[in-house]
N, C-alpha and C positions, 0 to 999 in steps of 0.2 A: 537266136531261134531259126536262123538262116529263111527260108522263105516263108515259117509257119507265120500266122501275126498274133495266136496266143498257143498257149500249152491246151488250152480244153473249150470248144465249143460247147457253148449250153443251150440247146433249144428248147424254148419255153421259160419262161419269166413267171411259173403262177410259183405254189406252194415250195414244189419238189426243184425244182430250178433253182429256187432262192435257196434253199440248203444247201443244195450241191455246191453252188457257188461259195457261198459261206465255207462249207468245207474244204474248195481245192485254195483257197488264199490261206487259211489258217494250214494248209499241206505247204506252202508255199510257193502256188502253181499259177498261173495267169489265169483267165476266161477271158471269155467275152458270150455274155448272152442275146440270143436273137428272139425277140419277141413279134408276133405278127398283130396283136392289138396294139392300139393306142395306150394302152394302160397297163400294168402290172397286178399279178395277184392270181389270173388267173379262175377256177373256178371257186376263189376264196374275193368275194368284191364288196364292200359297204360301198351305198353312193354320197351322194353330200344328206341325206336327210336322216341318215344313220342305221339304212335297212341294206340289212346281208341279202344280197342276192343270191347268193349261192349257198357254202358255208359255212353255220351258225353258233354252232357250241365246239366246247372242249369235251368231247368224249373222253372217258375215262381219263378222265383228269389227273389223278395223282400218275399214270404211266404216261402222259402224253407230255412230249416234250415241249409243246409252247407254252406249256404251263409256267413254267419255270421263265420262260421271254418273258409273259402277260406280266407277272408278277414284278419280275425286275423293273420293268419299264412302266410299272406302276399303274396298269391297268385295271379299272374296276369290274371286279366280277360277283356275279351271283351263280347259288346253288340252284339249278332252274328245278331238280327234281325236288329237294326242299321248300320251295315255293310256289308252285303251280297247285289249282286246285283243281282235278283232275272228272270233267263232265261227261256223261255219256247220257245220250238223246235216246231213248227204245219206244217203242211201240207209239209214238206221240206224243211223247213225257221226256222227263228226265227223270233217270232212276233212280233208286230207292236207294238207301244205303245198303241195303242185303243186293241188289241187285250188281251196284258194283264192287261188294263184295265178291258175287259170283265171278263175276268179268276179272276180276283180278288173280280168284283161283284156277281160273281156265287157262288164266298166261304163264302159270307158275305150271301149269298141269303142259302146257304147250311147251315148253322151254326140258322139261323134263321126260319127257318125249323123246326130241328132238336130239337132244346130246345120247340118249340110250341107242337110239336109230344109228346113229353117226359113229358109235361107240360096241355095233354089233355084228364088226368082223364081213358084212354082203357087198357088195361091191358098190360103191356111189351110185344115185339115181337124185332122180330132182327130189326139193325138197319136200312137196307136195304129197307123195308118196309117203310121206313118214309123219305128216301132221296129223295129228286125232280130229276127231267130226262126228258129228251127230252131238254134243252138247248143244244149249243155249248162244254158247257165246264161242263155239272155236270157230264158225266161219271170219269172224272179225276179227277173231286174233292172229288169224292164216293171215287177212287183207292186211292186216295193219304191220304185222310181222313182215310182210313182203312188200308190196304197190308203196307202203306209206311210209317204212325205215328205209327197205332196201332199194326203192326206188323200181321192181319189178317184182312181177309175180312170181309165189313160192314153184310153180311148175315151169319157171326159166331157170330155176335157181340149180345148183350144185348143194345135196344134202351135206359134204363132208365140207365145203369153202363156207356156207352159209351159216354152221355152227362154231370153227374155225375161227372167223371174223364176227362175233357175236361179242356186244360189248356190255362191259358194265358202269354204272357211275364211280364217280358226280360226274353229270351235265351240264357245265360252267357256258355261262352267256356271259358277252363283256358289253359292257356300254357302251364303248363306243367302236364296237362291230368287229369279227372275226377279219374281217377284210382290212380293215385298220394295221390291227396288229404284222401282218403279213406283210404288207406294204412298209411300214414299220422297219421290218426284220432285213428289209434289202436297200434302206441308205445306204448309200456312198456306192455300191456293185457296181460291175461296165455293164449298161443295159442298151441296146440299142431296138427303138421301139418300132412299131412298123416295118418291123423286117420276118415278114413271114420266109419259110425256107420249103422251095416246092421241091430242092433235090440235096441227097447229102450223098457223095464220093468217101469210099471207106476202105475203097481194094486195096489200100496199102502206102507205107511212108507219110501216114496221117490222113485227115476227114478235110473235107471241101464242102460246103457248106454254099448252094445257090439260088440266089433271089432274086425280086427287082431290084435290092442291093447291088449284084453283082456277085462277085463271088468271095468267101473268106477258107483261108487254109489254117487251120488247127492240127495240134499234136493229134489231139484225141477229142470223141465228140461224148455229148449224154446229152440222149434225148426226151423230152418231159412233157409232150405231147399229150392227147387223151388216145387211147384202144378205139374211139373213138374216131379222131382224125387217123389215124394211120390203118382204121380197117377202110375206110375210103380210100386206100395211096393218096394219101393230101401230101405226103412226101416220098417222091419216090428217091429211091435206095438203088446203086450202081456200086456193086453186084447185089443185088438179090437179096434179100433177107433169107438166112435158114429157111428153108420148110418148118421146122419147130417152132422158129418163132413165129412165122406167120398164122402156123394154126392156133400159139400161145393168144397173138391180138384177136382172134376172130373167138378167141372161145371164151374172153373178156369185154365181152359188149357193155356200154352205157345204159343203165337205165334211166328214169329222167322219172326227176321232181321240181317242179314247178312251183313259182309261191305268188301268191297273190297282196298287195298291202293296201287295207281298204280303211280309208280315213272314218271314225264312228261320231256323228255327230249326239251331241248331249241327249240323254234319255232313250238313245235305243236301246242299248243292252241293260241287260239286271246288272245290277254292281258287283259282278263278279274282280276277284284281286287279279293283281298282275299277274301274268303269264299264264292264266288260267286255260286248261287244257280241254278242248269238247270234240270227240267222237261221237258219230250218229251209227246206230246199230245198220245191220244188213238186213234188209228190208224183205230180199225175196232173192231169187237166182238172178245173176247177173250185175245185182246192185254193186254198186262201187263209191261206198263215202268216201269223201274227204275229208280232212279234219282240219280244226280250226287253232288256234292261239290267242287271246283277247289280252288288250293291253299290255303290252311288254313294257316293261318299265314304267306301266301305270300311262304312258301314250296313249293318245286316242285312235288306236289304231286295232282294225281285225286285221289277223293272217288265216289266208287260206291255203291249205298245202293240196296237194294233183299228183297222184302217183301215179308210177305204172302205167298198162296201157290204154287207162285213160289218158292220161297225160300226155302224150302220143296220139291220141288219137284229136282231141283238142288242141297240141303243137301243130297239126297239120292244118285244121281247122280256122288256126289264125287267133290273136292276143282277143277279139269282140267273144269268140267261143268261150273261151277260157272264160271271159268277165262272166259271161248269160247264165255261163252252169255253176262258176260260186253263188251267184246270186238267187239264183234259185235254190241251191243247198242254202244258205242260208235261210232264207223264205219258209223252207220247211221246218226249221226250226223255231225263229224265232217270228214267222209272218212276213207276209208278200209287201206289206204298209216299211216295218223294217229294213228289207230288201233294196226299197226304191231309193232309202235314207241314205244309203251309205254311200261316201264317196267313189269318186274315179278313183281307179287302183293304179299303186305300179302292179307291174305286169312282168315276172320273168318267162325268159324260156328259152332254155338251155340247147334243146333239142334241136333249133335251128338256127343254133350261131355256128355255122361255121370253124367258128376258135375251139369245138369239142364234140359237137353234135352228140349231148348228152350229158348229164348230169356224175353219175359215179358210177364203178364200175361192179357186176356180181361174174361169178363165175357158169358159166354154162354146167347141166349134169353131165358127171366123169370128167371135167376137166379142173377139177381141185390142184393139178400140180400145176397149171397154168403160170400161177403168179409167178412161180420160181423160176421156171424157163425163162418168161419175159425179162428176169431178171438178172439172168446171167451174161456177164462181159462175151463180148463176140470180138474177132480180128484180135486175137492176142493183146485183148486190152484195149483198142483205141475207139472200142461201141460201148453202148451199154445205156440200155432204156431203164427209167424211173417214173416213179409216178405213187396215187395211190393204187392203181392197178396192180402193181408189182408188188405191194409189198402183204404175205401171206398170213399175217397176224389184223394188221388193221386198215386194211384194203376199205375204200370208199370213205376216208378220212382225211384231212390234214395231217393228222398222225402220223398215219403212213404213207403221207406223202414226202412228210419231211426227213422222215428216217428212211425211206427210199433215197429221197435226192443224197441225205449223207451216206447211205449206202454207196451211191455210185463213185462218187468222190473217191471212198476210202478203198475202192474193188477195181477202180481203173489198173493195170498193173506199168510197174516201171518201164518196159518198153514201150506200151503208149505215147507215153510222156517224157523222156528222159531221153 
C-alpha cells in the first residue's frame, strides 16, 4: 500500500461505521476506524444496567436489517406494539375507552392527511402546514407525531422527508438492549478508540486523517459523524466541502430526545403490564407533554421521554432541570406524594455531548433531497459520508444507519481504493 496504512479510513465507530467496516473486509479491503469516545456504538449505547441510552427498538422489523443479526445471535425480543397497553391522561383522568378510540381515529385521520399533502404535486413546505386541527385530539397527534417520534417540531420539519421516512411495525425491543447488539456486530474490527479526528486531507492520492493521534494516511475515507458535529466544523475538511454538501449538513439538523429512567419503588403505580404506554393530553397553547413507558420487561422502572424544543430547552438548563420537570409531569398524573417516590434517574442527554450534539436527524422544509446529496461519493471515490442522516428511506434509525454504512462501502469506487 506504499505509504497508505489501510485502504479505507472510517470515522466513527457508532451504528453506520460498524457496517461500513463489515462491508469493506467482506469487499476484501483493509480499514482502520477512528473513534473519539471511549466506547463504541455510538448513538446506539446500553450501559451495564441494561438501559438504552439512545436507541431502542427495531423499527419495522421485518425490513430492518439487524433483524436478521438479533435473531442469529440469539437475541431475545418482543413485539413492543403487541404488548404495550397504550394510556392517555385528559382532562384529569384517564380516558375512556371511546375516548381513545377517538385519539386513535385522529392519528389514522393524521397519517392520511399527511401522505395526501405529500402526494399533491405543490411544492414541499414544513410539515405543519399540512397537519389537520381543530379536532379533539390533532394537537397531540401533531406533538407526538413531531417533538416525541421525530425528535422536533412538525413546523422544522420537511412535509415530503417527513412522510418519506414514516415507519411502520413491528417495534421489536431486545432484552438485553439495542446498544448490546451493535456492539456485538463489531468484534474482532480495527477500532482505535479515543481517536477523535479534528482534520481530514482529501485533495487527492488518498485521505489523511488528523488527531491527538497524529496523523493516518488512507486509500479512501467514510465519514459516520452526526450532521450534527460536522454542522459545527468539529472536523475540518482541506479542500472545502462542496457547497452542496455543506448546505446538504445544515439542512439536516439533530433534533433531540432525551430519556429519563426513574427507579418505581413498590406501590406507586397501578399495576399496569410491561411496556405500558401513557400520554397526557395537551392542556392549553404552548403545553408540551412528555410521555412515559412503565415497566419494561416488568422492571421496576418509569421512562420518561423530552422531545423537541423542550428538550433543548432543558439540555441547556442542565440534567437537575430535566429531573424537576419529569417529576412534576408525573405529579400531575399520578400525584405530587408519587412524585417524591421515585428514584434518582439516569439522566441522558444527547444534545450536549459533544460526540453528536443531538439525537437524530429530520430534514429542514424544501430540503427533501438533502439526504441524497449527503450521500453521494465526493473526489472520485475517495469521500463519502454515512450515517442515518443520509439514508432517504429510514433516516433517524439504526436502519439506516446500517444500510448507509453498507452503502458507503459498496459506492467507494475503484480508484479510491485500488
Amino acid at each position: 500500500m506504499g505509504a497508505h496504512e489501510t485502504d479505507v479510513l472510517v470515522v466513527g465507530a457508532g451504528v453506520a461505521g460498524i457496517a461500513a467496516a463489515r462491508a469493506l473486509r467482506a469487499r476484501g479491503l483493509s480499514c482502520l476506524m477512528l473513534e473519539a469516545k471511549p466506547r463504541i456504538g455510538g448513538r446506539a449505547f446500553t450501559d451495564a444496567t441494561g438501559f438504552d441510552h439512545g436507541a431502542s427498538w427495531l423499527h419495522q422489523a421485518n425490513d430492518n436489517p439487524l433483524t436478521a443479526f438479533a435473531e442469529a445471535l440469539g437475541f431475545e425480543m418482543v413485539d413492543h406494539d403487541k404488548l404495550r397497553q397504550r394510556l392517555l391522561f385528559t382532562e384529569g383522568r384517564f380516558a375512556t375507552q371511546a375516548e381513545r378510540r377517538a385519539f386513535s381515529e385522529a392519528e389514522d385521520r393524521f397519517w392520511r392527511v399527511m401522505e395526501a399533502a405529500a402526494a399533491d404535486g405543490l411544492p414541499d413546505r414544513a410539515a405543519s402546514e399540512a397537519a389537520p386541527s381543530g379536532g379533539r385530539f390533532d394537537a397531540l397527534v401533531a406533538h407526538w407525531e413531531g417533538a416525541q417520534i421525530c425528535a422536533a417540531e412538525l413546523s422544522r420539519m420537511s412535509l415530503h422527508d417527513f412522510t418519506a421516512t414514516a415507519l411502520d411495525g413491528p417495534n421489536l425491543v431486545l432484552r438485553r438492549g439495542l446498544g448490546t447488539l451493535v456492539t456485538t456486530l463489531a468484534e474482532g474490527l480495527p477500532i482505535r478508540l479515543g481517536a477523535g479526528v479534528s482534520r481530514l486531507e482529501w485533495g487527492g492520492g488518498g485521505v489523511v486523517a488528523e488527531g491527538a493521534f497524529g496523523r493516518i494516511r488512507g486509500r479512501a475515507g467514510i465519514i459516520t459523524v452526526s450532521t450534527g458535529v460536522l454542522a459545527q466544523g468539529g472536523i475540518a475538511f482541506l479542500p472545502c466541502l462542496p457547497v452542496p454538501v455543506l448546505e446538504a449538513i445544515h439542512a439536516l439538523p439533530l433534533g433531540l430526545l432525551n430519556k429519563l429512567a426513574f427507579p418505581i419503588p413498590p406501590g406507586v403505580l397501578p399495576e399496569f403490564g410491561p411496556f405500558a404506554s401513557l400520554r397526557r393530553d395537551i392542556a392549553g397553547p404552548g403545553d408540551r407533554p412528555i410521555s412515559w413507558i412503565a415497566r419494561p420487561y416488568g422492571a421496576p422502572v418509569m421512562l420518561a421521554f423530552i422531545g423537541g424544543s423542550l428538550a433543548w430547552e432543558l439540555s441547556r438548563a442542565g440534567p437537575a432541570a430535566a429531573e424537576a420537570h419529569a417529576r412534576a409531569e408525573f405529579a400531575r398524573v399520578f400525584g405530587a406524594e408519587a412524585a417524591r417516590a421515585l428514584g434518582a434517574p439516569i439522566i441522558t442527554d444527547w444534545g450536549n455531548d459533544p460526540a453528536f450534539f443531538g439525537s437524530y436527524s429530520h430534514a429542514r422544509p424544501g430540503a427533501q433531497v438533502a439526504r441524497r446529496v449527503l450521500g453521494e461519493p465526493l473526489g472520485d471515490g475517495r469521500l463519502i459520508f454515512a450515517g442515518e442522516a443520509c439514508h432517504p428511506r429510514f433516516a433517524a434509525t439504526v436502519a439506516g444507519a446500517w444500510l448507509s454504512g453498507e452503502a458507503a462501502a459498496r459506492n467507494l469506487l475503484p480508484e479510491g481504493v485500488g
